[in-house]
C-alpha positions as MATLAB code, in Angstrom:
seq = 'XXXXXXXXXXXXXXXXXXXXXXXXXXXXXXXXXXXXXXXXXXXXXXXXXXXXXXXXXXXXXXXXXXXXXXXXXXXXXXXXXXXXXXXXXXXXXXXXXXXXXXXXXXXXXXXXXXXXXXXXXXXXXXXXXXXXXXXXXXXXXXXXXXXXXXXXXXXXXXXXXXXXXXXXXXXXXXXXXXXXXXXXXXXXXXXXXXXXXXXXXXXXXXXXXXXXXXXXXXXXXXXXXXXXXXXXXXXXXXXXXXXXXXXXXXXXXXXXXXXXXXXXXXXXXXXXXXXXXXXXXXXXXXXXXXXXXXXXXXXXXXXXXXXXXXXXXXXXXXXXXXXXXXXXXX';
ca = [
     -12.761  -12.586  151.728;
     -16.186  -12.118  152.938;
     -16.503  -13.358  156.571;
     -20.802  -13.911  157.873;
     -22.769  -15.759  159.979;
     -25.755  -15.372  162.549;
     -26.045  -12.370  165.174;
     -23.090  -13.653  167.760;
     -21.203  -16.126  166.269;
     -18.172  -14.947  166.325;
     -17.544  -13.028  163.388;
     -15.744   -9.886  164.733;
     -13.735  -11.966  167.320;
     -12.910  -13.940  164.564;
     -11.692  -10.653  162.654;
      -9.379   -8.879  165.703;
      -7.883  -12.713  166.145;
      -6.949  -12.663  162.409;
      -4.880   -9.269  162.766;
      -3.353  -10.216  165.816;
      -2.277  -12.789  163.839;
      -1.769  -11.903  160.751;
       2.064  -12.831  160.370;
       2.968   -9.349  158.817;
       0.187   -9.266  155.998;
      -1.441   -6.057  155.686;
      -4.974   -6.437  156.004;
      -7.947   -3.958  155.139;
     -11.316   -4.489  156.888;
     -15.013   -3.142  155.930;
     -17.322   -3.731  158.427;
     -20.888   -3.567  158.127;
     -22.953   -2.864  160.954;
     -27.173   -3.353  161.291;
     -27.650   -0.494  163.553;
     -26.567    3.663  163.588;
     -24.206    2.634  166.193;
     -20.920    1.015  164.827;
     -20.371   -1.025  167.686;
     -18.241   -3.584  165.379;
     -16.345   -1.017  163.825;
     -15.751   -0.156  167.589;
     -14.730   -3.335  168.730;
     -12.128   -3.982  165.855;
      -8.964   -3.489  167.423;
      -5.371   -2.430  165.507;
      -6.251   -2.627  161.802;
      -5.545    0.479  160.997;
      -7.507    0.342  158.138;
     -11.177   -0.084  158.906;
     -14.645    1.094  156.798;
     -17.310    1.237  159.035;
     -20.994    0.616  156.579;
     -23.542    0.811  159.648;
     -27.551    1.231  159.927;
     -28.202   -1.122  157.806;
     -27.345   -4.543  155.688;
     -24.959   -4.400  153.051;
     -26.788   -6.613  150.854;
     -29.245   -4.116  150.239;
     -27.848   -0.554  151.808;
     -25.008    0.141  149.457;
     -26.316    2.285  146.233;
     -26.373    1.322  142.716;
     -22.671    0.753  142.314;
     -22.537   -2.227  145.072;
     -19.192   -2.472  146.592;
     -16.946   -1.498  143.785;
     -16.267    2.333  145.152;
     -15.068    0.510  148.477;
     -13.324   -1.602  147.440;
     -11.600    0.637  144.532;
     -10.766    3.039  147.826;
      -8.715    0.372  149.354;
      -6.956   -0.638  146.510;
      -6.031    2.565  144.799;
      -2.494    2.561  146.059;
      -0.152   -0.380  144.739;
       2.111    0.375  146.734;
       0.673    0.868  150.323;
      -2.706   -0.791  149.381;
      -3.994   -4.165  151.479;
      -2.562   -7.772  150.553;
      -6.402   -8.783  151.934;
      -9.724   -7.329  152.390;
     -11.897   -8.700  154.453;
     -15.788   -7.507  154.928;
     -17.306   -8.949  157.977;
     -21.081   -8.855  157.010;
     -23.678   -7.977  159.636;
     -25.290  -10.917  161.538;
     -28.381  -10.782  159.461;
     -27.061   -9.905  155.879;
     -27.551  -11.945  153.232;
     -23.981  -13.656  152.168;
     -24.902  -14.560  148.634;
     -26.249  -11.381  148.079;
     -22.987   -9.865  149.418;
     -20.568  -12.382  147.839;
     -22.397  -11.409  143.755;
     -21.614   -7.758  144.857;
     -18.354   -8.156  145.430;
     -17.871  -10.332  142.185;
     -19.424   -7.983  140.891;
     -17.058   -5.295  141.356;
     -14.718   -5.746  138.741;
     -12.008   -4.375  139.995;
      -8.538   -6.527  138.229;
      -6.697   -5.991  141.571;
      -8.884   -8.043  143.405;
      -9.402  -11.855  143.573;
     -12.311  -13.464  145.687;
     -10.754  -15.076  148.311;
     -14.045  -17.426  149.736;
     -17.079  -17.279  151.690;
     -16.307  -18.162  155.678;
     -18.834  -18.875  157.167;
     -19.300  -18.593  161.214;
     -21.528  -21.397  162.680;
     -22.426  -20.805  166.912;
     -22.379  -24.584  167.933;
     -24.674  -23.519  171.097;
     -27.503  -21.946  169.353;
     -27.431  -23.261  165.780;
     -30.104  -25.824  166.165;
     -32.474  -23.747  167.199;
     -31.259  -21.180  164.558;
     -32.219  -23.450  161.964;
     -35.853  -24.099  163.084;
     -36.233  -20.320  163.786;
     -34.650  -19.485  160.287;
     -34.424  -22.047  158.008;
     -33.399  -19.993  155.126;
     -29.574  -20.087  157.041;
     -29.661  -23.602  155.374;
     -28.896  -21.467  152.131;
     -26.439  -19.287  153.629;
     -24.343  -22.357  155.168;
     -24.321  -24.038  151.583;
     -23.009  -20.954  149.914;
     -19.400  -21.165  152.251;
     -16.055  -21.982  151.487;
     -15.316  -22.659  154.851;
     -16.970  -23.323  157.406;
     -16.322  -22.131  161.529;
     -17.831  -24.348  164.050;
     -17.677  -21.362  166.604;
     -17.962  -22.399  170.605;
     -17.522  -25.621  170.945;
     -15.971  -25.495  173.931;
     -19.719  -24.190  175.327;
     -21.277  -26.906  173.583;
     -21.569  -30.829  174.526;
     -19.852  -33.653  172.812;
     -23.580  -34.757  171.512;
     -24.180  -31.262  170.634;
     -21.606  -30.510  168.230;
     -21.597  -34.225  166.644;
     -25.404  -33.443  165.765;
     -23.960  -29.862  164.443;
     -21.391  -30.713  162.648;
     -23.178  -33.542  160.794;
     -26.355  -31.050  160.170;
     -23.162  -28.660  158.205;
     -22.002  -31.771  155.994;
     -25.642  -32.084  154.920;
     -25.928  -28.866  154.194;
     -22.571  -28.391  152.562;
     -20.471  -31.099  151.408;
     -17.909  -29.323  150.170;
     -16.400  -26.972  152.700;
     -13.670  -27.805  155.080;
     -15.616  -27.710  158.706;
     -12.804  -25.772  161.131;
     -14.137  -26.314  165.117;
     -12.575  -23.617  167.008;
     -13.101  -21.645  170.914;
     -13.504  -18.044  170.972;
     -12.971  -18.129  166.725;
      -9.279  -19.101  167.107;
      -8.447  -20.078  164.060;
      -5.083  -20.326  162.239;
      -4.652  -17.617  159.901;
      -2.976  -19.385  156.657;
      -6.551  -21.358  156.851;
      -8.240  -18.161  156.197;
      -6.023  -16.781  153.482;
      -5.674  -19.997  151.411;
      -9.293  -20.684  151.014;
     -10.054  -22.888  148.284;
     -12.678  -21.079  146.069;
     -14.266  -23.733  143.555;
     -13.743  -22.944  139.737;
     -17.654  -22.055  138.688;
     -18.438  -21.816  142.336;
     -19.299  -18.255  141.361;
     -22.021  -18.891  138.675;
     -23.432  -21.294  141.080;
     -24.010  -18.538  143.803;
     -25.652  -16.527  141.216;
     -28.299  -18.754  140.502;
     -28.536  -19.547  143.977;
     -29.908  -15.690  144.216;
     -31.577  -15.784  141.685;
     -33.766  -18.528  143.116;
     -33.880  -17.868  146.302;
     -37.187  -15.437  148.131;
     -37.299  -12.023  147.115;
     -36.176   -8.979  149.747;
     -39.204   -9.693  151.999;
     -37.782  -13.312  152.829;
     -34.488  -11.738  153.873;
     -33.421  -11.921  158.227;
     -32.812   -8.355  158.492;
     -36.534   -7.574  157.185;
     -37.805   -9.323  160.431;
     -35.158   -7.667  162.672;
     -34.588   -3.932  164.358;
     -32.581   -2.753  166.184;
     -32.324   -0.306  168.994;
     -29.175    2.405  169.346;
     -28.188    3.507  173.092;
     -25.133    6.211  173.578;
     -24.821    7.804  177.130;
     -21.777   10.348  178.052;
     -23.111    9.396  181.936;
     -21.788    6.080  183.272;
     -24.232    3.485  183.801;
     -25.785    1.838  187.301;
     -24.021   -1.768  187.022;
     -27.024   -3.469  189.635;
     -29.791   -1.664  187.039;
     -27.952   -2.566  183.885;
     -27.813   -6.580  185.435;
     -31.305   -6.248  186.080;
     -32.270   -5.256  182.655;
     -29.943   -8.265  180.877;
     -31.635  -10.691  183.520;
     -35.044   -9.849  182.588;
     -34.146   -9.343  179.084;
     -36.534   -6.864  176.834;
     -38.818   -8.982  174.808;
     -38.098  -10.262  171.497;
     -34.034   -9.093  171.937;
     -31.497  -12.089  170.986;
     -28.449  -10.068  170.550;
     -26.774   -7.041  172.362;
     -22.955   -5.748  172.172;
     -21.047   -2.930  173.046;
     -19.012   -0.608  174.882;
     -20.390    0.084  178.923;
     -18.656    3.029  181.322;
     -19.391    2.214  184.960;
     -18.984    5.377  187.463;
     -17.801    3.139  190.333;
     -14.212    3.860  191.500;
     -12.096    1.463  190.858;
     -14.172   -0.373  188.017;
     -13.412    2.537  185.276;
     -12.775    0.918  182.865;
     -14.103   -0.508  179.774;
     -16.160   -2.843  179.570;
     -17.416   -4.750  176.455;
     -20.920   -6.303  176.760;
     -21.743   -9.166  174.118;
     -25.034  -10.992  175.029;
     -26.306  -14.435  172.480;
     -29.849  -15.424  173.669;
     -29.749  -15.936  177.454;
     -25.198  -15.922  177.353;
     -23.888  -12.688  179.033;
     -20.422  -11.858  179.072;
     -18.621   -8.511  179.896;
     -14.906   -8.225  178.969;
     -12.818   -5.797  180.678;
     -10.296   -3.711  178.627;
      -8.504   -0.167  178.993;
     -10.021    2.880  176.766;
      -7.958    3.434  173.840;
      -5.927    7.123  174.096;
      -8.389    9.820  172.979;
     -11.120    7.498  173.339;
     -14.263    9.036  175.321;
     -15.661    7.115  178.493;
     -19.037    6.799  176.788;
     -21.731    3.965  176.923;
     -22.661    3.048  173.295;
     -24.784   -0.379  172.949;
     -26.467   -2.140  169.893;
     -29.705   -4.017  170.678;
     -31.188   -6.200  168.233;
     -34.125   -8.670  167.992;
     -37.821   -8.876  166.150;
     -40.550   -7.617  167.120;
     -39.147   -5.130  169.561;
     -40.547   -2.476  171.363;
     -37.814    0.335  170.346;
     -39.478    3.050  172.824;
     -39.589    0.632  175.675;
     -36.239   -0.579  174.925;
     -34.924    3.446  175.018;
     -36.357    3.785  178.228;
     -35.429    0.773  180.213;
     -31.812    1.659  178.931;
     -32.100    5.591  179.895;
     -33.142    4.444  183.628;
     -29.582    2.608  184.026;
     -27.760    6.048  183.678;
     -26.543    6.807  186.951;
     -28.863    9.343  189.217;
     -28.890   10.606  192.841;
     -30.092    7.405  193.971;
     -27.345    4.995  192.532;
     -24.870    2.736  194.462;
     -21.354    3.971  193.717;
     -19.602    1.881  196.272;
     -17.517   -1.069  195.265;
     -19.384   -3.491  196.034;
     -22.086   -2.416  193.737;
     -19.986   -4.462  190.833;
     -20.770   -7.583  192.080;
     -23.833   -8.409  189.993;
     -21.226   -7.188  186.599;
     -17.983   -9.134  187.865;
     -19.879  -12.315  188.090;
     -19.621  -11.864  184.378;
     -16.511  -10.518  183.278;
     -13.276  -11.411  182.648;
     -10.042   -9.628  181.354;
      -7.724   -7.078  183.134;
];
């Protein structure tokens, strides 16, 4: 199964829901991150079984034999292999691209097991008149996640949802909050007979590499063994470095009784922290993924360097505030 979708829509809540969930089915997961950072990696939680492909797209990152070694690595073993793989694609891969590669692979162990597709009900509007070559990418699916609607209005997602069944007609449309989605949905995907062939010429039509998201997108790598200035680091999401839609990662705070760790996900103007304890072993280390086009990387660095904690920093209590505003978890 090959899970996409658009920076932030869900796709690696989507993942830690499904093996939380998973009802005793051993699942394998390749993730494949668009930065030298593998925040997603990171953020998948009990697999037990994770590939981490970061700093770059898979569609075009992997070397001449695709997927096939990968996926040959997880399946080797009959006996303790995977009963599903799935690869979560980075927010700005190319699915079809992805999806041929994996048919690709040839391996007689494996069966395809559907294109899901994540949809963000808040932003995809203005997704499709910023990229209109996601029209392609929604097509392609299976299946179909109308991520957040819970964030969206009634009106909203109607107009959403209808924009999908023009754009697919084929592919069950699943709403869900926070990517909640029953798990037998996911594993008994129905993958049209030929659906393949039609993918391929899809590809074969579509732009050449140029035309592709991630050759319009860069992204910006932060790791810091210092905690981080919470009233700094809410000043920099407020004002927001120009040209950045998407940030995530993992944030360590040096004010007592806040030590723990806190995930940052930001969509467009949406912050949210989530507060969660550091796994055993674990280092209390800042790590952070920006992305966005048309960037200034250096500035970016900088701004981000100036939030590690110094002589001058608050490190009462109280200097949370801006951060709690945000968060939630214990």
């Amino acid at each position: 199964m090959v899970v996409a979708g658009f920076l932030g829509s869900g796709k690696t809540t989507l993942l830690n829901h499904l093996l939380a969930r998973s009802g005793g089915a051993r699942i394998a997961v390749v993730v494949n991150d668009f930065g030298a950072v593998g925040i997603d990696a990171m953020l998948v939680s009990g697999s037990g079984g994770t590939i981490s492909l970061d700093n770059g797209c898979l569609c075009c990152a992997v070397g001449e034999d695709g997927v096939g070694p990968v996926l040959d690595r997880l399946v080797r073993d009959d006996r303790d292999g995977p009963d599903v793989i799935v690869i979560e694609a980075s927010g700005i891969a190319e699915p079809g691209t992805l999806v041929q590669m994996v048919l690709a692979a040839g391996n007689p162990r494996l069966v395809f097991g559907g294109l899901v597709e994540m949809v963000d009900a808040v932003e995809f509007e203005a997704l499709l008149r910023r990229h209109p070559t996601v029209e392609k990418h929604v097509g392609l699916a299976d299946l179909l996640v109308l991520n957040k609607v819970d964030r969206a209005d009634p009106g909203k997602v109607w107009r959403v949802r209808r924009l999908l069944r023009e754009l697919n007609d084929a592919a069950p449309i699943v709403p869900a909050t926070h990517s909640a989605v029953d798990p037998r949905l996911l594993f008994d995907i129905t993958v049209v007979p030929g659906r393949q062939l039609m993918l391929g010429e899809a590809i074969d039509h579509a732009d050449d590499h140029a035309a592709h998201l991630h050759a319009t997108y860069d992204s910006v790598s932060f790791t810091s063994d210092e905690p981080l200035d919470p009233q700094r680091l809410r000043d920099l999401l407020d004002r927001r470095p120009a040209g950045v839609y998407r940030i995530k990662g993992v944030v360590a705070f040096g004010v007592p009784g806040h030590r723990q760790r806190y995930v940052l996900h930001t969509v467009g103007r949406y912050v949210r922290f989530r507060r969660t304890r550091w796994a055993a072993g674990e280092p209390r280390r800042t790590s952070l993924v920006l992305i966005g086009s048309g960037i200034d990387t250096a500035a970016i660095r900088a701004e981000l360097a100036a939030c590690v904690v110094d002589d001058d920093s608050r490190t009462d209590p109280d200097a949370m505030l801006p951060v709690l505003r945000y968060t939630f978890g214990g």
